[in-house]
PyMOL Python script that loads the backbone (N, CA, C, O; Angstrom):
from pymol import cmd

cmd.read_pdbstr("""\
ATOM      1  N   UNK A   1     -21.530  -6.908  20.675  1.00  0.00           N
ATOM      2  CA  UNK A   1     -21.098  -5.574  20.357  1.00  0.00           C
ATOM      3  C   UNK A   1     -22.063  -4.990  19.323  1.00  0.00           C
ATOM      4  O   UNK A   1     -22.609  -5.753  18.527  1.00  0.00           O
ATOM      5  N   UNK A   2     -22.291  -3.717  19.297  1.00  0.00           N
ATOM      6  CA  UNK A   2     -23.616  -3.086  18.742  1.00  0.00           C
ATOM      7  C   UNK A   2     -22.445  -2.726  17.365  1.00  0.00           C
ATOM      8  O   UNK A   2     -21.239  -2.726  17.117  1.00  0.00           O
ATOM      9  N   UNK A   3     -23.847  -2.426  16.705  1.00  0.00           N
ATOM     10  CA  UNK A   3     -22.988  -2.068  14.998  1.00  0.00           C
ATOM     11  C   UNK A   3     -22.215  -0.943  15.179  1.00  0.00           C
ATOM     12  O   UNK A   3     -21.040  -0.804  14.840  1.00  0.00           O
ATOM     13  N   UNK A   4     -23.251   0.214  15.978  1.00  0.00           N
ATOM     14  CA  UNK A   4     -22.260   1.882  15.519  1.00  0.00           C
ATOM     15  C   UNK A   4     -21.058   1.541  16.637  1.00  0.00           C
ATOM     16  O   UNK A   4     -19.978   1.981  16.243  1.00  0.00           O
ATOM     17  N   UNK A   5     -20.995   1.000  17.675  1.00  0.00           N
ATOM     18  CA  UNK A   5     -19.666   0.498  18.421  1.00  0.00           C
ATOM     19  C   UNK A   5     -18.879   0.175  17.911  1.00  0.00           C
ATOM     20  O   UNK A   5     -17.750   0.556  18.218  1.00  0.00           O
ATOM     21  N   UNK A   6     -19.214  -1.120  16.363  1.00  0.00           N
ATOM     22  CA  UNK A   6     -17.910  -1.451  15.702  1.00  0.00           C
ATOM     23  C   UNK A   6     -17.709  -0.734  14.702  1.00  0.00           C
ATOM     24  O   UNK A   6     -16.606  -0.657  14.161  1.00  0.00           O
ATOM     25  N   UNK A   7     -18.893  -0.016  14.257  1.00  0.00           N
ATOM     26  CA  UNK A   7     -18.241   1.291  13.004  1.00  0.00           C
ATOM     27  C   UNK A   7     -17.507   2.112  13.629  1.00  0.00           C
ATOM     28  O   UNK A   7     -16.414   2.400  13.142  1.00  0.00           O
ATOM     29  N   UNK A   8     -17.867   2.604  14.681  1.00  0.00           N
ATOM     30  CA  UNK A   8     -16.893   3.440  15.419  1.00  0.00           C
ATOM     31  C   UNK A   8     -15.577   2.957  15.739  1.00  0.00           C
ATOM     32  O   UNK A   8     -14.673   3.790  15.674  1.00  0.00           O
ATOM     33  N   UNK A   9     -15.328   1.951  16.023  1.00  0.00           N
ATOM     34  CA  UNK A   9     -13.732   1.057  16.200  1.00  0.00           C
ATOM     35  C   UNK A   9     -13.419   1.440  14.950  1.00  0.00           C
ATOM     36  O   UNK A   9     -12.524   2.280  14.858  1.00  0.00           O
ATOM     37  N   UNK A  10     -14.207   0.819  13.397  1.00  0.00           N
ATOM     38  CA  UNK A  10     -13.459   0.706  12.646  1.00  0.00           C
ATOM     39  C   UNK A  10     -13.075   2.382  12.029  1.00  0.00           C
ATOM     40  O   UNK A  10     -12.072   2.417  11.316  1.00  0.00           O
ATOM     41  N   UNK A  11     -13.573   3.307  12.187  1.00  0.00           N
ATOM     42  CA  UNK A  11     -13.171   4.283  11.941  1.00  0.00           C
ATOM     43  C   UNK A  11     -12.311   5.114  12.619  1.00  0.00           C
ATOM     44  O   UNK A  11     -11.711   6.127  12.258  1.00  0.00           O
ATOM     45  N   UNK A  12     -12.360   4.372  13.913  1.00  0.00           N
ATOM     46  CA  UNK A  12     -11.150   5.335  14.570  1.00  0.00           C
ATOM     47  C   UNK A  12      -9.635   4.373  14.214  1.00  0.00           C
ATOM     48  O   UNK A  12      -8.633   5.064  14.029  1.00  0.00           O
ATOM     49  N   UNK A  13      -9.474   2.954  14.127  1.00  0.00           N
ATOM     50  CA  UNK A  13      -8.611   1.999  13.782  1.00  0.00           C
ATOM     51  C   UNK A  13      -8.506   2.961  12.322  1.00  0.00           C
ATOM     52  O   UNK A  13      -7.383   3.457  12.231  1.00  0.00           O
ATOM     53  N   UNK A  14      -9.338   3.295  11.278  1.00  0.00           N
ATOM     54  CA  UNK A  14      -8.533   4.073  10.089  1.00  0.00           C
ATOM     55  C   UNK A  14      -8.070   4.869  10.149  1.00  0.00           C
ATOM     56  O   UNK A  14      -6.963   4.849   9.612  1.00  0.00           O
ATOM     57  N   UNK A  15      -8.469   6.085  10.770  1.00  0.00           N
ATOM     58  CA  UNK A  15      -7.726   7.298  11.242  1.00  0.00           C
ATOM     59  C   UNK A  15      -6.546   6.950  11.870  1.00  0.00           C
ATOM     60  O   UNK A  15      -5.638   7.413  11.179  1.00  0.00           O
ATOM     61  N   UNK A  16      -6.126   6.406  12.768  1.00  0.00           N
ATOM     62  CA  UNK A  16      -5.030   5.750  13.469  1.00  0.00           C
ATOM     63  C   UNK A  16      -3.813   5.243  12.468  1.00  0.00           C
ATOM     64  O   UNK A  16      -2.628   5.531  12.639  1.00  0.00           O
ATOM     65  N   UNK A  17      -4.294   4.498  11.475  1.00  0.00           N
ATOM     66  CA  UNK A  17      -3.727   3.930  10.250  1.00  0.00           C
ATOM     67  C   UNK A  17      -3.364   5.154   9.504  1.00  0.00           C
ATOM     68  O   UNK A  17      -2.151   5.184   9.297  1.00  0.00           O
ATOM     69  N   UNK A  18      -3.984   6.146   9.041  1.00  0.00           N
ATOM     70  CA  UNK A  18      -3.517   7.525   8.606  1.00  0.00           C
ATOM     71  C   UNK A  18      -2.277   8.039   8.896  1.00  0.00           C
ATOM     72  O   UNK A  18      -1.212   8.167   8.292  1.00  0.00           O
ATOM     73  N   UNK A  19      -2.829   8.373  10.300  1.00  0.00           N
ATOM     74  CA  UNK A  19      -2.386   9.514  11.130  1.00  0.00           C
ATOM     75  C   UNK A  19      -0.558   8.675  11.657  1.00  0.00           C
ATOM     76  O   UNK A  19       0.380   9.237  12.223  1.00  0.00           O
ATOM     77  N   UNK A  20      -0.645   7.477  11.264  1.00  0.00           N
ATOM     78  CA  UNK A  20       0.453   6.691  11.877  1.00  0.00           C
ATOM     79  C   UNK A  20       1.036   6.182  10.498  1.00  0.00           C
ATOM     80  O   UNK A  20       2.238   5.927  10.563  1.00  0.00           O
ATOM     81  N   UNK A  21       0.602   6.033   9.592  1.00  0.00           N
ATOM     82  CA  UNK A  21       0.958   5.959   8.174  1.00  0.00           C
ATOM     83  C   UNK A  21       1.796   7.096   8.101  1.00  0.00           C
ATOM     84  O   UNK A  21       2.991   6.970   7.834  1.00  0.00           O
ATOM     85  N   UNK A  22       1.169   8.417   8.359  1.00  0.00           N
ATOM     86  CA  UNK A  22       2.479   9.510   7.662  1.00  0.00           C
ATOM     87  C   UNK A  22       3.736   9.439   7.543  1.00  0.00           C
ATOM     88  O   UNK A  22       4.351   9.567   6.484  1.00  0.00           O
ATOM     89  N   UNK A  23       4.204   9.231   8.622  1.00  0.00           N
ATOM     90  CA  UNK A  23       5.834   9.065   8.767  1.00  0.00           C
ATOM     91  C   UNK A  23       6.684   7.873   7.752  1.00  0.00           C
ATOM     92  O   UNK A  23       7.865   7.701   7.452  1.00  0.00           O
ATOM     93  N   UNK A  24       5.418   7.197   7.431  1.00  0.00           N
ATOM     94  CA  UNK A  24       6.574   6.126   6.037  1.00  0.00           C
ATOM     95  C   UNK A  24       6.466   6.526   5.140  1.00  0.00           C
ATOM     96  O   UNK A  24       7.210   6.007   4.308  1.00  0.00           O
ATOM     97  N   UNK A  25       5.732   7.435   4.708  1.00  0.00           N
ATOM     98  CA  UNK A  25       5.682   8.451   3.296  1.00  0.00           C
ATOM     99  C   UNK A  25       6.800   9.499   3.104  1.00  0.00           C
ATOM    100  O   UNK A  25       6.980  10.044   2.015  1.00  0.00           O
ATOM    101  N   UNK A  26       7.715   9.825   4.445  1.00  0.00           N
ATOM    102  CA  UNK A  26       8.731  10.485   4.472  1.00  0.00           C
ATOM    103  C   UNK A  26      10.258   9.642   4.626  1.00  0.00           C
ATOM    104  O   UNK A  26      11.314  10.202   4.920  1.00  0.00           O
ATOM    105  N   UNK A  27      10.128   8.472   4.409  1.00  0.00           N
ATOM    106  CA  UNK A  27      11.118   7.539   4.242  1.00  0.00           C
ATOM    107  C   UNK A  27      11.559   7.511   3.034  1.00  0.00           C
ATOM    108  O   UNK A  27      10.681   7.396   2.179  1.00  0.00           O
ATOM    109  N   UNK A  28      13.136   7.611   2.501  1.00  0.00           N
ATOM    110  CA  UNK A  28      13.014   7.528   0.993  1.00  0.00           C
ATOM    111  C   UNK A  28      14.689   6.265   1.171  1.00  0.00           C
ATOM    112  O   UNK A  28      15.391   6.343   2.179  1.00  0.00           O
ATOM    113  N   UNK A  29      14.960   5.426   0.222  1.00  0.00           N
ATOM    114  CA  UNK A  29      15.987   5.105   0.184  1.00  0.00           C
ATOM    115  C   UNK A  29      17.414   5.910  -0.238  1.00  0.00           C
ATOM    116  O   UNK A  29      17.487   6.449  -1.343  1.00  0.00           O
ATOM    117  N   UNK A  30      18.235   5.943   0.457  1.00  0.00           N
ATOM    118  CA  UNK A  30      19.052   6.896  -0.186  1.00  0.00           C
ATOM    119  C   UNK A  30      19.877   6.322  -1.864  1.00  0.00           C
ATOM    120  O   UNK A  30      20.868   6.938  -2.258  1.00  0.00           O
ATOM    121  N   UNK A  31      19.459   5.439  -2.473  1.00  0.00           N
ATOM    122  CA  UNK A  31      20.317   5.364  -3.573  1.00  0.00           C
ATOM    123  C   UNK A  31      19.268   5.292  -4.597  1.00  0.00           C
ATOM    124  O   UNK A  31      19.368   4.989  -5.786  1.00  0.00           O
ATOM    125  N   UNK A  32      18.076   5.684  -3.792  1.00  0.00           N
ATOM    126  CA  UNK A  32      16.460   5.833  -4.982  1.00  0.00           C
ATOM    127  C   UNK A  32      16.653   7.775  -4.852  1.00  0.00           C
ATOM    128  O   UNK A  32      16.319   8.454  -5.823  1.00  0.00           O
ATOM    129  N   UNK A  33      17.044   8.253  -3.949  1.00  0.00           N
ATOM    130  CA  UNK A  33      17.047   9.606  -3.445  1.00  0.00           C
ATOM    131  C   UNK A  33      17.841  10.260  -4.694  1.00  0.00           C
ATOM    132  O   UNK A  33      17.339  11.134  -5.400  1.00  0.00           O
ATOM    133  N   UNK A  34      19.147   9.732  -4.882  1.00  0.00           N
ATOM    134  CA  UNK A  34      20.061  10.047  -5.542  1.00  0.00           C
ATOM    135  C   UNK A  34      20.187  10.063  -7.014  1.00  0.00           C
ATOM    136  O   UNK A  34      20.620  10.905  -7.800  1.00  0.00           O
ATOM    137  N   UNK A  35      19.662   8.838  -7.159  1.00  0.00           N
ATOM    138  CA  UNK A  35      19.216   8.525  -8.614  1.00  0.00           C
ATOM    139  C   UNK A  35      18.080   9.510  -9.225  1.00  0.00           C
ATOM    140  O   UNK A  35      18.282   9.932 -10.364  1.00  0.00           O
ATOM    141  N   UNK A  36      16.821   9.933  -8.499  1.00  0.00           N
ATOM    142  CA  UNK A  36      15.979  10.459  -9.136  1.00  0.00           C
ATOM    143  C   UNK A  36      15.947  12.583  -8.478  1.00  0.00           C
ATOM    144  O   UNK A  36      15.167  13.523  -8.625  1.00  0.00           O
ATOM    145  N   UNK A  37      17.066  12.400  -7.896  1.00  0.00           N
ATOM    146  CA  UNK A  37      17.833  14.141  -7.686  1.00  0.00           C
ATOM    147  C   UNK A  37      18.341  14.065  -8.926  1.00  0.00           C
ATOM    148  O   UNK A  37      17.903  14.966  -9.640  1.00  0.00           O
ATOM    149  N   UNK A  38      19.488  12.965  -9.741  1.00  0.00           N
ATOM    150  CA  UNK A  38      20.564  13.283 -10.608  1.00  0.00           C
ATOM    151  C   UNK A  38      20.038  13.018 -11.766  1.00  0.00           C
ATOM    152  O   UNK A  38      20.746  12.979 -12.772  1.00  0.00           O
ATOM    153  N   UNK A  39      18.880  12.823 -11.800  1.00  0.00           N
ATOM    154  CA  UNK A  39      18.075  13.041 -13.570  1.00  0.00           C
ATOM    155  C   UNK A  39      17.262  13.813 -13.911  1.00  0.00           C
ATOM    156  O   UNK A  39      16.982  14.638 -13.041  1.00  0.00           O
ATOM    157  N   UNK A  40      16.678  13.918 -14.946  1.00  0.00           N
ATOM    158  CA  UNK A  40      16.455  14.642 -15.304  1.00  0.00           C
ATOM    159  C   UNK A  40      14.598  14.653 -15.123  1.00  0.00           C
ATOM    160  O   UNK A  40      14.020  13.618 -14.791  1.00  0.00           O
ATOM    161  N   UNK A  41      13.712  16.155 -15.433  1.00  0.00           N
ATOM    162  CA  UNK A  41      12.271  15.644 -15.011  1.00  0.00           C
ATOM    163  C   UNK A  41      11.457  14.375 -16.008  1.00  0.00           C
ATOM    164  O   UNK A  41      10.338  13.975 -15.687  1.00  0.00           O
ATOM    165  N   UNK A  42      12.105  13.893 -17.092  1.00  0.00           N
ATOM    166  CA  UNK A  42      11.151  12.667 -17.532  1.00  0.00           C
ATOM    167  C   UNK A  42      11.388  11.361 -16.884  1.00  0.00           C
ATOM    168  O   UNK A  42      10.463  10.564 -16.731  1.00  0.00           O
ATOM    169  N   UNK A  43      12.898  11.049 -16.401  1.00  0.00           N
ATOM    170  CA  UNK A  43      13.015  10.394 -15.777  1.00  0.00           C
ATOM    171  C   UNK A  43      12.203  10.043 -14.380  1.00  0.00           C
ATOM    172  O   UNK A  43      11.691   8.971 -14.059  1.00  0.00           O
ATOM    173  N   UNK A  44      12.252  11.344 -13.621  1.00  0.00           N
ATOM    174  CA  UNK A  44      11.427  11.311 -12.437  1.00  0.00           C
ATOM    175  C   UNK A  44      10.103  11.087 -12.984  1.00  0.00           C
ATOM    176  O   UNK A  44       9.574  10.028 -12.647  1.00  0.00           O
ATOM    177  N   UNK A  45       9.503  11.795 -13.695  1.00  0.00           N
ATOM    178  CA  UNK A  45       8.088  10.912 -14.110  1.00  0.00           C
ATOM    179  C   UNK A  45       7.785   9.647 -14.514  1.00  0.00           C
ATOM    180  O   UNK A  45       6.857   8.965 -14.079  1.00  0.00           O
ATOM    181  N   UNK A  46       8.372   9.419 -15.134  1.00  0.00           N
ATOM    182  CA  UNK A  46       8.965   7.853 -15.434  1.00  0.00           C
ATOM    183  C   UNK A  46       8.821   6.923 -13.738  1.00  0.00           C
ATOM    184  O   UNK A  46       8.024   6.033 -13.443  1.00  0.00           O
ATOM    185  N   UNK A  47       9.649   7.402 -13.090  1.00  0.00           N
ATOM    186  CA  UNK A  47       9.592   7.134 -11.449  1.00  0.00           C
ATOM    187  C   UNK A  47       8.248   7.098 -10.748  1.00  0.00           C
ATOM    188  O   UNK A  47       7.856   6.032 -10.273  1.00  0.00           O
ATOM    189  N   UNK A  48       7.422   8.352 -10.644  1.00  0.00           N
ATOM    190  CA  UNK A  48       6.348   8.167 -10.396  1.00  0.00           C
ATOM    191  C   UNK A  48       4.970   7.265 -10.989  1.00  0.00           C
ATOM    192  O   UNK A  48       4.131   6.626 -10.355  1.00  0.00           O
ATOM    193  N   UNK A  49       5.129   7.524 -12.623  1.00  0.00           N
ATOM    194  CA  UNK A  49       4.210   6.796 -12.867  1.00  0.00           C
ATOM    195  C   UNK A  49       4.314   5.060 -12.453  1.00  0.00           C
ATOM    196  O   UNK A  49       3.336   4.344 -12.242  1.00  0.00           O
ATOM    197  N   UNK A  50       5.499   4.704 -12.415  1.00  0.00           N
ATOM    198  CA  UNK A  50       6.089   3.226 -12.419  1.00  0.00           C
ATOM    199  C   UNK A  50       5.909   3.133 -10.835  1.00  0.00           C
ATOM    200  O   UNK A  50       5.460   2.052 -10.456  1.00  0.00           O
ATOM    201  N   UNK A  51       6.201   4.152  -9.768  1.00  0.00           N
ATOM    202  CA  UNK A  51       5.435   3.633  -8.487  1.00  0.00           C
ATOM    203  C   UNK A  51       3.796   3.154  -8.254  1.00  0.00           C
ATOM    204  O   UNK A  51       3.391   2.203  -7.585  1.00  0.00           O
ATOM    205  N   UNK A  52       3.008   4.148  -9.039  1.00  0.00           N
ATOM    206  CA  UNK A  52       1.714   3.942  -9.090  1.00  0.00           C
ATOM    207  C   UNK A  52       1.344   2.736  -9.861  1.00  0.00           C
ATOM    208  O   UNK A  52       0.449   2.078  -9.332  1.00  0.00           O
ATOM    209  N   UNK A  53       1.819   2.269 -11.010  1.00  0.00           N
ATOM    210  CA  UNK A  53       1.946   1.346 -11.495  1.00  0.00           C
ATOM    211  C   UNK A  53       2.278  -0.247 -10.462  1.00  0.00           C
ATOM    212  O   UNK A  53       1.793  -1.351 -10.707  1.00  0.00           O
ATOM    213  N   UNK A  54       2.995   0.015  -9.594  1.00  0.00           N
ATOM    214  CA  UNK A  54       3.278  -1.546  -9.005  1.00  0.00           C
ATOM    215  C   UNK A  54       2.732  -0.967  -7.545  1.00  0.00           C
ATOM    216  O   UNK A  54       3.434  -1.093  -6.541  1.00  0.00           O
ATOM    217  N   UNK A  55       1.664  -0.441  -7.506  1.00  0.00           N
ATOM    218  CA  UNK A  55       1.099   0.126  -6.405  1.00  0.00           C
ATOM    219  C   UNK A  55      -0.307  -0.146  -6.377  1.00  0.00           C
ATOM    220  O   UNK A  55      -0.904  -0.712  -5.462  1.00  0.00           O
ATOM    221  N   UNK A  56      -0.653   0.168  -7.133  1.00  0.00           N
ATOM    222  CA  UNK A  56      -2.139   0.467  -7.208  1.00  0.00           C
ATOM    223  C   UNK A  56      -3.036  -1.378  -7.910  1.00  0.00           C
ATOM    224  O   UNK A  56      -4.198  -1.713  -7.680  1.00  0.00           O
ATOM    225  N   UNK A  57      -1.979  -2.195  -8.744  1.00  0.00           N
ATOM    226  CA  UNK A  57      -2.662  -3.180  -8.685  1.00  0.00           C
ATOM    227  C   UNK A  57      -3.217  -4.254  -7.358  1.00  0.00           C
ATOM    228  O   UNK A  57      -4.269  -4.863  -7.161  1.00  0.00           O
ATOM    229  N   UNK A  58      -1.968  -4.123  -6.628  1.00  0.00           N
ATOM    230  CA  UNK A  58      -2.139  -4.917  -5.520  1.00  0.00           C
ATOM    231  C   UNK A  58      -3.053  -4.235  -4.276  1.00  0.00           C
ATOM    232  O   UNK A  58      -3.210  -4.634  -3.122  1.00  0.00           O
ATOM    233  N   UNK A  59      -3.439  -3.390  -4.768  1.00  0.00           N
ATOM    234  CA  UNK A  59      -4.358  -2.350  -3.532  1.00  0.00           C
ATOM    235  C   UNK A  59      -5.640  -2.915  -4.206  1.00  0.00           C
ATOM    236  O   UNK A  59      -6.441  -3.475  -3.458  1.00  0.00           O
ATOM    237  N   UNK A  60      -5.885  -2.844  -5.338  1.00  0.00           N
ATOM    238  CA  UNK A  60      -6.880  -3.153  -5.975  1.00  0.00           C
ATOM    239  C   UNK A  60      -7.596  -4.703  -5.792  1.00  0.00           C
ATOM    240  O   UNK A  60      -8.794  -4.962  -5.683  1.00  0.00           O
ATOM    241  N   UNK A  61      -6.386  -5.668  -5.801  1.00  0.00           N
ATOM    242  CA  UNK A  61      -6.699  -7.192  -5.461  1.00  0.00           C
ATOM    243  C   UNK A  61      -7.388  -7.298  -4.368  1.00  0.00           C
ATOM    244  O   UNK A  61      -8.471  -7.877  -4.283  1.00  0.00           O
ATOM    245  N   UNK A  62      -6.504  -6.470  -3.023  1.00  0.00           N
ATOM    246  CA  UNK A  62      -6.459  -6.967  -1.966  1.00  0.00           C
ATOM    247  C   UNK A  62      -8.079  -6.140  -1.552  1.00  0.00           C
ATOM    248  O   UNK A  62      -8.827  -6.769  -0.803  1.00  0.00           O
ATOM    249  N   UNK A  63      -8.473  -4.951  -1.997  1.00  0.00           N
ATOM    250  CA  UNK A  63      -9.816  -4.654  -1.766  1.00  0.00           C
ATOM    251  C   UNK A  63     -10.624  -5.718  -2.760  1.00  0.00           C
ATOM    252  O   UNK A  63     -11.635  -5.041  -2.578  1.00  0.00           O
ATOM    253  N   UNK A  64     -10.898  -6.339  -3.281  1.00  0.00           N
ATOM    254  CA  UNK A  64     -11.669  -7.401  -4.154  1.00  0.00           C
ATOM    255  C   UNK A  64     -11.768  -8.464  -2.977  1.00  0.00           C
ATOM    256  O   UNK A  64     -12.823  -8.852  -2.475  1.00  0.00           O
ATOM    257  N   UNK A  65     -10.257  -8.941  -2.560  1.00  0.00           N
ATOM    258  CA  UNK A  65     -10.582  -9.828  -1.812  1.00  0.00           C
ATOM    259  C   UNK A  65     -10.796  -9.624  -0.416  1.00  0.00           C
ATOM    260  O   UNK A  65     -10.667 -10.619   0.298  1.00  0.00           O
ATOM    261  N   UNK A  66     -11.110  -8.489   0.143  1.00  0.00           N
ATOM    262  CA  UNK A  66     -11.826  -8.046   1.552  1.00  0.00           C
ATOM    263  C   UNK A  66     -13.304  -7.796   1.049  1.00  0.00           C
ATOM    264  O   UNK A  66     -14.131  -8.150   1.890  1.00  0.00           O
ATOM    265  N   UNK A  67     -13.760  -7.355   0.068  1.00  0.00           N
ATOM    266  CA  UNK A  67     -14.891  -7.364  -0.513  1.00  0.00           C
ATOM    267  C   UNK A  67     -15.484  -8.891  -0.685  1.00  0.00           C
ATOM    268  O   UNK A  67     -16.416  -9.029   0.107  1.00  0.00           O
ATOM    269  N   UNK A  68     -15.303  -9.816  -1.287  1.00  0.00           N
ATOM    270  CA  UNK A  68     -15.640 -11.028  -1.447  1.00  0.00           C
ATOM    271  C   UNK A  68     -16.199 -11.688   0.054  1.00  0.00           C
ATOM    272  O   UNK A  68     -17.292 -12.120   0.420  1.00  0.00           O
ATOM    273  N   UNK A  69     -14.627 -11.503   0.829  1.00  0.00           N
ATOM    274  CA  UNK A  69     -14.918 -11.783   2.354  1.00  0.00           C
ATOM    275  C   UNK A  69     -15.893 -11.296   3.086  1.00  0.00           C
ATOM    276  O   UNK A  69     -16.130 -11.861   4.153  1.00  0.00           O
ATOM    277  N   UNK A  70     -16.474 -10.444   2.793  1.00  0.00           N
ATOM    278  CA  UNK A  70     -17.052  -9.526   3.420  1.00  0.00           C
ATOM    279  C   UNK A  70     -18.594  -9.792   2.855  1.00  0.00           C
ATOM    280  O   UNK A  70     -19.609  -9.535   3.503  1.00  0.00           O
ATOM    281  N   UNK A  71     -18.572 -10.212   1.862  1.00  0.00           N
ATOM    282  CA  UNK A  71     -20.040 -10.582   1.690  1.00  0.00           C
ATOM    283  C   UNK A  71     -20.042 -12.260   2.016  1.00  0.00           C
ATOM    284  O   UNK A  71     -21.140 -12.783   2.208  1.00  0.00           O
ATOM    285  N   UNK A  72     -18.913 -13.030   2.071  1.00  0.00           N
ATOM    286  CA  UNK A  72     -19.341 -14.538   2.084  1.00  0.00           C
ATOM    287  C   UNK A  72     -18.937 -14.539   4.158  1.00  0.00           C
ATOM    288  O   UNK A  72     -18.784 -15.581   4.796  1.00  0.00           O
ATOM    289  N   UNK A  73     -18.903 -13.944   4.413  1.00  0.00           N
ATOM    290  CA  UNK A  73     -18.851 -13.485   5.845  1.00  0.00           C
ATOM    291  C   UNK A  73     -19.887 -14.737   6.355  1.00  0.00           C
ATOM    292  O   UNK A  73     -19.329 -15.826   6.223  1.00  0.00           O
ATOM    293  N   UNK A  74     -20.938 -14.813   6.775  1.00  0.00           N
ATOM    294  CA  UNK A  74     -21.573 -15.555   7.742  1.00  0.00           C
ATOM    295  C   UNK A  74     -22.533 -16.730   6.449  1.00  0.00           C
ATOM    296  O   UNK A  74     -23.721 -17.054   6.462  1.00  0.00           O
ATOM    297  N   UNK A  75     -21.496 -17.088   5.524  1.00  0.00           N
ATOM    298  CA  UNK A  75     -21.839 -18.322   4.584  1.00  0.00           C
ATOM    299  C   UNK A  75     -21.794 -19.847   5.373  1.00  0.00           C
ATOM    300  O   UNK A  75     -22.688 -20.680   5.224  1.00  0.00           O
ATOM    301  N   UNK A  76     -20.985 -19.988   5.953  1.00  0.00           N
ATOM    302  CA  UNK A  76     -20.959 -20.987   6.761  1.00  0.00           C
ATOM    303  C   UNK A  76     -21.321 -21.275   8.077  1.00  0.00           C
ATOM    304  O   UNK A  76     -21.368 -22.392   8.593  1.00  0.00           O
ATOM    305  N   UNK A  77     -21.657 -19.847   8.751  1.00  0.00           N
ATOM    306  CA  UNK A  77     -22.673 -19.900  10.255  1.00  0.00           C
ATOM    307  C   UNK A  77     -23.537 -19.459  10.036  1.00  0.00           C
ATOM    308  O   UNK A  77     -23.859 -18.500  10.737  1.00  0.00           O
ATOM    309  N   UNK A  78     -24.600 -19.969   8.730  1.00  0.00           N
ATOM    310  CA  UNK A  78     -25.812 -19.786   9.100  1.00  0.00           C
ATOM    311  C   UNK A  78     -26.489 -21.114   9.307  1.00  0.00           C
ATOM    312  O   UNK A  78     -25.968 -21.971   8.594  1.00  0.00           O
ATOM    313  N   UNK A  79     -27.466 -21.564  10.039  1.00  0.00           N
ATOM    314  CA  UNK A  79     -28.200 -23.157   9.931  1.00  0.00           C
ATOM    315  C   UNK A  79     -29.188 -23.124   9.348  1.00  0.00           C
ATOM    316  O   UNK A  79     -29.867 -22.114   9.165  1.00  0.00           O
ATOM    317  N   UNK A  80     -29.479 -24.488   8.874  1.00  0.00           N
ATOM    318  CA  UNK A  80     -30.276 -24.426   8.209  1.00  0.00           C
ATOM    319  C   UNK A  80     -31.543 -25.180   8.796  1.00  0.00           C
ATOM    320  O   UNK A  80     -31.488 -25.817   9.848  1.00  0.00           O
ATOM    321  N   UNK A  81     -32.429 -25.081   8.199  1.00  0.00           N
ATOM    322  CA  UNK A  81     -34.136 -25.169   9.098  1.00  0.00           C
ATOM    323  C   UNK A  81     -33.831 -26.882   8.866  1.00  0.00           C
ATOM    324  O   UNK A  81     -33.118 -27.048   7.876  1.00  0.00           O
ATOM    325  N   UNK A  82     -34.219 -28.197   9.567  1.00  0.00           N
ATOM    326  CA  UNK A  82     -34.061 -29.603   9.142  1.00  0.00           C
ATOM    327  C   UNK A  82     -32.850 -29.625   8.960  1.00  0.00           C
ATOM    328  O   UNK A  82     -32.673 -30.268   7.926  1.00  0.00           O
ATOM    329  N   UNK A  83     -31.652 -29.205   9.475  1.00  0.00           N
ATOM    330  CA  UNK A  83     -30.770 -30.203   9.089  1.00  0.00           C
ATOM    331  C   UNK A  83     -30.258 -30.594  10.789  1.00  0.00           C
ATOM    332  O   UNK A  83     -30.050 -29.629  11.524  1.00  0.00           O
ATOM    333  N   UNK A  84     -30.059 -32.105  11.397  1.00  0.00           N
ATOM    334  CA  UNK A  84     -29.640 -32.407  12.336  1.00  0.00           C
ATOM    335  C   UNK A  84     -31.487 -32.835  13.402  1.00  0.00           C
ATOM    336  O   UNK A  84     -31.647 -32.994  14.612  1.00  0.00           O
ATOM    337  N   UNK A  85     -32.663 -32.889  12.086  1.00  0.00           N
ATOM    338  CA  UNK A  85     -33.587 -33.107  13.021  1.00  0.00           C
ATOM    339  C   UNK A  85     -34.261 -34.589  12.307  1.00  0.00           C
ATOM    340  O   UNK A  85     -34.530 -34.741  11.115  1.00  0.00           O
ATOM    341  N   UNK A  86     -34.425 -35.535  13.346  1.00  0.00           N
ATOM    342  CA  UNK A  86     -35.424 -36.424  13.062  1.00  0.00           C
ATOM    343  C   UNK A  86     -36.429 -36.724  12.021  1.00  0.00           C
ATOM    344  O   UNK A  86     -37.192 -37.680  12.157  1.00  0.00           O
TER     345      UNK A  86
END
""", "prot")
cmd.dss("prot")
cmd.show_as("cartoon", "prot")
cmd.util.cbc("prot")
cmd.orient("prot")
């Protein structure tokens, strides 16, 4: 498979992820719904910042460790010149 073939997969696979992502951004629990209707606006900020807060570390890991992968990618299938020769 040629490179711009799989850049192209992988960019249409993100868009897809987007475009199919939306609809869980409009999911809310109803007793998270209720709670942050019946307070007041520091509370709700309070709410938001504390989503971004247990949000954004684990987004952060998990790109480190697709990054890592991604460079130790072909660490173990490469050969080496003399090894397996006489």
């Amino acid at each position: 498979m040629s490179n711009v073939s799989r850049s192209l997969r992988g960019i249409l696979i993100g868009i897809a992820m987007l475009v199919f992502g939306l609809p869980a951004w409009a999911q809310s629990c109803a007793l998270c719904y209720t709670q942050a209707a019946s307070s007041g606006t520091r509370m709700i900020n309070a709410l938001q910042s504390g989503i971004l807060i247990l949000v954004i570390p684990p987004t952060l890991g998990s790109l480190v460790v697709i990054a890592i992968l991604y460079r130790k990618r072909n660490h173990f299938h490469q050969t080496h010149a003399g090894v397996g020769t006489p």
